[in-house]
N, C-alpha and C positions, 0 to 999 in steps of 0.2 A: 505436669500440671497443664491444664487445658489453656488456653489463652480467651481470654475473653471474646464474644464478638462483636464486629463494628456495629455500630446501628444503623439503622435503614437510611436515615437522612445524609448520615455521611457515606455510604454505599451510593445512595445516588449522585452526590456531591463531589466524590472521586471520579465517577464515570464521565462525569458530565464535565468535568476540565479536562480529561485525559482524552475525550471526543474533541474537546474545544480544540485542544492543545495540537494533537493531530491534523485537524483540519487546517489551522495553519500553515502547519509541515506542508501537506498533499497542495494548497493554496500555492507555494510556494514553487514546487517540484513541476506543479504542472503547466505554473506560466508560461514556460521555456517554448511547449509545443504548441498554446495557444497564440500566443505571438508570432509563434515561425514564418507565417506569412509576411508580417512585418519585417520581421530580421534577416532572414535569408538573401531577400534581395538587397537587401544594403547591406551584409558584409559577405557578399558576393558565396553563401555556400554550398556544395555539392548534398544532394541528399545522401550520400556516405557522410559527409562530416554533421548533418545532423545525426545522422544515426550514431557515429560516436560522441556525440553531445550527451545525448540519451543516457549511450550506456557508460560514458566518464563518471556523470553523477551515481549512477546504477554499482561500479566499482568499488567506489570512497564509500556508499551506503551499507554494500554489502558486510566490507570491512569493517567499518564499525559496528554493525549489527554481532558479528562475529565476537568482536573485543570487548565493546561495552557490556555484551550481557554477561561476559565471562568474567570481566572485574569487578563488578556490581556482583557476581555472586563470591566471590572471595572480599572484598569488603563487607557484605551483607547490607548494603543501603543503596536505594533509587532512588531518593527524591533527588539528594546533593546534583548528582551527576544530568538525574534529568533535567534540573533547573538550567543547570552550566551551557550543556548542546542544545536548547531553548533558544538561549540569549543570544547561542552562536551561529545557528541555522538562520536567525534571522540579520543578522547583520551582516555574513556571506551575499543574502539575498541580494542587499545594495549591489554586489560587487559584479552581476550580470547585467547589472544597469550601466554599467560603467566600461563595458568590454566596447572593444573597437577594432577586435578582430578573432579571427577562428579561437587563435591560441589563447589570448586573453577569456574570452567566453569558458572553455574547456579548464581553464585555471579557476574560474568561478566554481565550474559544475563541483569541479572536483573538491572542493573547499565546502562548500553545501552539503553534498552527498557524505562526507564524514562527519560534518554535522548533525545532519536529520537521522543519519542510521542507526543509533541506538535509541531513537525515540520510544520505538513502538514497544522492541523488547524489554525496555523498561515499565515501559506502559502496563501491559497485559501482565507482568508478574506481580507488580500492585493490589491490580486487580487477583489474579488468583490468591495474594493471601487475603486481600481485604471482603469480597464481596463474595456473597455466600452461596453453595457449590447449586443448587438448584436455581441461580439464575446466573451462573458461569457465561451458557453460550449468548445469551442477552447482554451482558454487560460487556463481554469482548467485542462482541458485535458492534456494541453503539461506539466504544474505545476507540475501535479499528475503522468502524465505518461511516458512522452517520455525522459523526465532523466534517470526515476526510472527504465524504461525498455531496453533501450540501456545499461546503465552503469551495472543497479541491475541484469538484468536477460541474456543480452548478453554478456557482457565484463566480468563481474563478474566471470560466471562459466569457461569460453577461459584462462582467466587471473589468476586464484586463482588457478585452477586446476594443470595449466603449473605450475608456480610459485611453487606451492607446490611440485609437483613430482621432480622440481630441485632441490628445497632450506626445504623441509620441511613445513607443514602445520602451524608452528608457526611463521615463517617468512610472509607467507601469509596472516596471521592477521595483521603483521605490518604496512605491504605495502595495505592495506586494511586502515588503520587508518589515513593517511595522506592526502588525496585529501581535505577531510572536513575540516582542519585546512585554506587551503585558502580561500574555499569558505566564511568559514565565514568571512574572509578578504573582498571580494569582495562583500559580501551582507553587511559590517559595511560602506564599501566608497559609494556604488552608490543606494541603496535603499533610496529615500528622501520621509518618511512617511508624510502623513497628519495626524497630533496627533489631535487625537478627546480627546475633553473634560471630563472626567470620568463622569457616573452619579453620583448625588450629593445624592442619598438614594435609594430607590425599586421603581420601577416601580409604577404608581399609580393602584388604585384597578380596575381590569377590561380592564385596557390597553391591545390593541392585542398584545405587546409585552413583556407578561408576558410569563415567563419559563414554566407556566401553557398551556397557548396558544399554546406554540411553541410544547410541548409534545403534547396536544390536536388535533393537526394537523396530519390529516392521511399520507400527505407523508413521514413526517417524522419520522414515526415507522416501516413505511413500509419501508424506506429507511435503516434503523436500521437494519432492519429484512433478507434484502438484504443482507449488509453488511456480519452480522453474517452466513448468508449462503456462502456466497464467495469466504470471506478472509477463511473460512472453507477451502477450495476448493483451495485456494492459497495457504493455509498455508500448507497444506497437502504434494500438490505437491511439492513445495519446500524443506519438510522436506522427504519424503518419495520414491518419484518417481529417487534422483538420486540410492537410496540405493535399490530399486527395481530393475532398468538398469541391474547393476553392480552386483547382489548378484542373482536375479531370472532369468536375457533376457541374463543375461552374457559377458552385454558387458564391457569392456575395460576402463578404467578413460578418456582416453582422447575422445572416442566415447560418451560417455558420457556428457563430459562435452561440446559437437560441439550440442548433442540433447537437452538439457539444454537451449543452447544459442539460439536454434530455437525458445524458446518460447519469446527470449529478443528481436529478431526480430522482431515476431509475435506484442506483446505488443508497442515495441515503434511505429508501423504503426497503432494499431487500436488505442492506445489512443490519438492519433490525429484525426485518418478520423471518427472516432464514432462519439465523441463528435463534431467533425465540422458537421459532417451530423446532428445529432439532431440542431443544428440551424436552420438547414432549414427544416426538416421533422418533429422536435419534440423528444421531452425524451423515452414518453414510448414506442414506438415500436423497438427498439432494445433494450431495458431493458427488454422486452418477450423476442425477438427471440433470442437474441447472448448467452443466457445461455441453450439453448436449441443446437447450432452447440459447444458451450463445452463440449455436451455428448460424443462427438469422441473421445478427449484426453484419458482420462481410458479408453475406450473399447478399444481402440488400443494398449496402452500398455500394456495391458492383452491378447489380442486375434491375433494383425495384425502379418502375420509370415512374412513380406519381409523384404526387406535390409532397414539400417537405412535411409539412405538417402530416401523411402518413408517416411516411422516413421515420421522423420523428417518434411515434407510436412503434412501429417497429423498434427503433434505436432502444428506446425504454427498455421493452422485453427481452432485447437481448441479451444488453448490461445489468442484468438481473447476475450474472453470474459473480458480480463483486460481494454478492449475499454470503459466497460460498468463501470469501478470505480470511476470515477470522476464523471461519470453524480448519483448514488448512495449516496457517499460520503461529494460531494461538491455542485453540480450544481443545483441539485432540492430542494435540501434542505434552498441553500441560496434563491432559488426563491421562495420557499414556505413562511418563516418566516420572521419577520420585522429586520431590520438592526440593531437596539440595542442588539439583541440577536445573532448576527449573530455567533459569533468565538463559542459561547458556543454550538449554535445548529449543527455547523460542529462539535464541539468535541463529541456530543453525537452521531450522526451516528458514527464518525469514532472508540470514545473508546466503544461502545456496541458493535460493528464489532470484538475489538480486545479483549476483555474483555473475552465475548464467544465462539466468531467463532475463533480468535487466541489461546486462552490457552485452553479451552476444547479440542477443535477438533483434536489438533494433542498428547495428553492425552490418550485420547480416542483411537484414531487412532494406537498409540505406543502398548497398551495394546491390541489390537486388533489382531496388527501384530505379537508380542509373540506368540498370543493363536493360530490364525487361518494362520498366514505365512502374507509377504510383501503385499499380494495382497489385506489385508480386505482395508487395507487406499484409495485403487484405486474403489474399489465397494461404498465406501462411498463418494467420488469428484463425481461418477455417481448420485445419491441420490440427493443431495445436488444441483446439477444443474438443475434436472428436479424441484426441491420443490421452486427452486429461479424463474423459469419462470412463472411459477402457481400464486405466489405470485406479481410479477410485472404487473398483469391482475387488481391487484385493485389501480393504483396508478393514480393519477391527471396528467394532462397535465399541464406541468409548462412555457415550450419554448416560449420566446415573441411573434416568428413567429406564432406560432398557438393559443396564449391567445390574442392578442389584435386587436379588430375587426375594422373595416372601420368606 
């Protein structure tokens, strides 16, 4: 028997808390590196212990991304569970506010990072039963990005920054902690799940919807593989490029934190128009191109000598390449594998993403910056973007528009 389908209003009424709901999350996640400037020198730390700050939260995220999507599919329900890690990512939040040394900091991250990590995978599987398959890459897109990128990566840096240079970096944690508390208010009253039935034991032997299968499928290692090159490349900047600005280009906290916000522009416009165009054009041709126009970002921040306000315009185009995470993370992935696996095979793209490309890379990156100065982490976002386009040359065409023939 077919299931009904949702209506249009409440299609867009899903998307639009699941963006909101997120954007808190990212709000949250990325205070840490906006503030660095502020916290560093007052609890005396090494840019390696930033960099495992980074990748502690990156850890605890990954790992839940991992668990939550797999026990949400053997229950058959997301709202419960998304509601729960909502209320809890945000009141971890306080607890960065409250650190007063390395260790305490790193016991926050890590308490957050298992928090926020089944967010998304929950997120985007919603979306795939609910909202209808000819605006899939639209609506994971806005899910994924245009919360996470107005709130996380424009408002965030404008708003934490100010906020901090009034009131102190610890107060900015607070007010950072709070938006989440409603959300998950308003994703407990108007999310109305279809509760699927749990399976009743394993998949039978040979079923394409075995975990065997879903790994066995080339998009989605390569989607993995993406991932782990990207969020590299996001995690990096986030952790690294405000402390660059500020310590290497010289500029000023509050110039800073305006260049910052250029990339949360940048991001909430491509994570819409990317994934709307791949509807109509298909996945993988802007999964090549747009991490190859990310090469700009680092070369600019190391080489461009004009006023910020070009910087600025550059930065934009760069951070276009966040357009390309939802269709990576969520979109090919659930088009590639069968529905019974669905929430598990978004948690593997997204906790492989964070597991390696989040807690190594900016590790790595930290220890880097010690040895060889602020700039090694920007020569490696270069790296890393050409190796992701290279890589996107062997993926499937998944998009209805161009898989299903006359």
């Amino acid at each position: 028997m077919s299931v009904p389908a949702r209506s249009t209003a409440y299609q867009v009424l899903l998307t639009s808390l699941l963006s909101l709901n997120f954007g808190f999350v990212l709000f949250d996640r990325n205070a840490l590196g906006f503030l660095m400037p502020f916290i560093q020198p007052e609890l005396a730390l090494s840019n390696t212990e930033v960099g495992v700050l980074s990748g502690a939260l990156s850890l605890t995220w990954a790992l839940s991304a991992f668990g939550v999507g797999a026990i949400s599919d053997r229950l058959g329900t997301r709202k419960r569970p998304l509601v729960i890690i909502t209320l809890a990512f945000s009141l971890c939040t306080f607890g960065s506010g409250l650190a007063r040394s390395f260790a305490t900091m790193l016991g926050a991250r890590l308490l957050m990072g298992a928090a926020e990590g089944g967010i998304m995978p929950l997120s985007q599987s919603l979306i795939a039963s609910d909202v209808a398959a000819r605006h899939r890459g639209l609506a994971m897109g806005v899910a994924q990005g245009f919360g996470s990128s107005l709130l996380g990566s424009f408002v965030a840096p404008v708003v934490l920054v100010g906020f901090a240079s009034a009131f102190g970096w610890r107060h900015a944690f607070f007010l950072a902690g709070v938006p989440g508390l409603l959300s998950a208010l308003l994703l407990a009253r108007f999310i109305r799940e279809r509760r699927a039935k749990p399976p009743d034991g394993p998949a039978p032997a040979g079923q394409s919807g075995s975990l065997r299968a879903v790994l066995a499928d080339r998009n989605v290692i390569l989607c993995a593989v993406l991932g782990v090159l990207l969020v590299s490349y996001l995690v990096l900047c986030w952790t690294f490029m405000p402390l660059y600005l500020t310590r290497v280009r010289g500029y000023d906290a509050r110039t800073m934190s305006w260049l910052m916000g250029t990339l949360g522009i940048s991001a909430t416009l491509a994570s819409t128009a990317i994934p709307a165009l791949s509807d109509r054009l298909g996945r993988r041709v802007p999964m090549i191109v747009v991490p190859l126009i990310a090469t700009v970002l680092p070369l600019a921040a190391l080489f461009f000598p004009g006023s910020a306000w070009s910087l600025a315009v550059i930065f934009f185009f760069g951070w276009t390449v966040t357009g390309i995470f939802p269709l990576f993370m969520a979109t090919v992935p659930a088009e590639s594998v069968p529905v019974r696996h669905l929430a598990a095979a978004l948690g593997i793209c997204m906790g492989t993403s964070e597991i390696i490309g989040g807690v190594l890379s900016p590790i790595i990156a930290g220890t880097a910056a010690d040895r060889f100065g602020l700039g090694a982490p920007l020569w490696m976002m270069l790296g890393l973007t050409l190796v992701a386009a290279f890589m996107a040359l062997g993926l499937r065409e998944t998009a209805p528009s161009q898989t299903v023939t006359a």
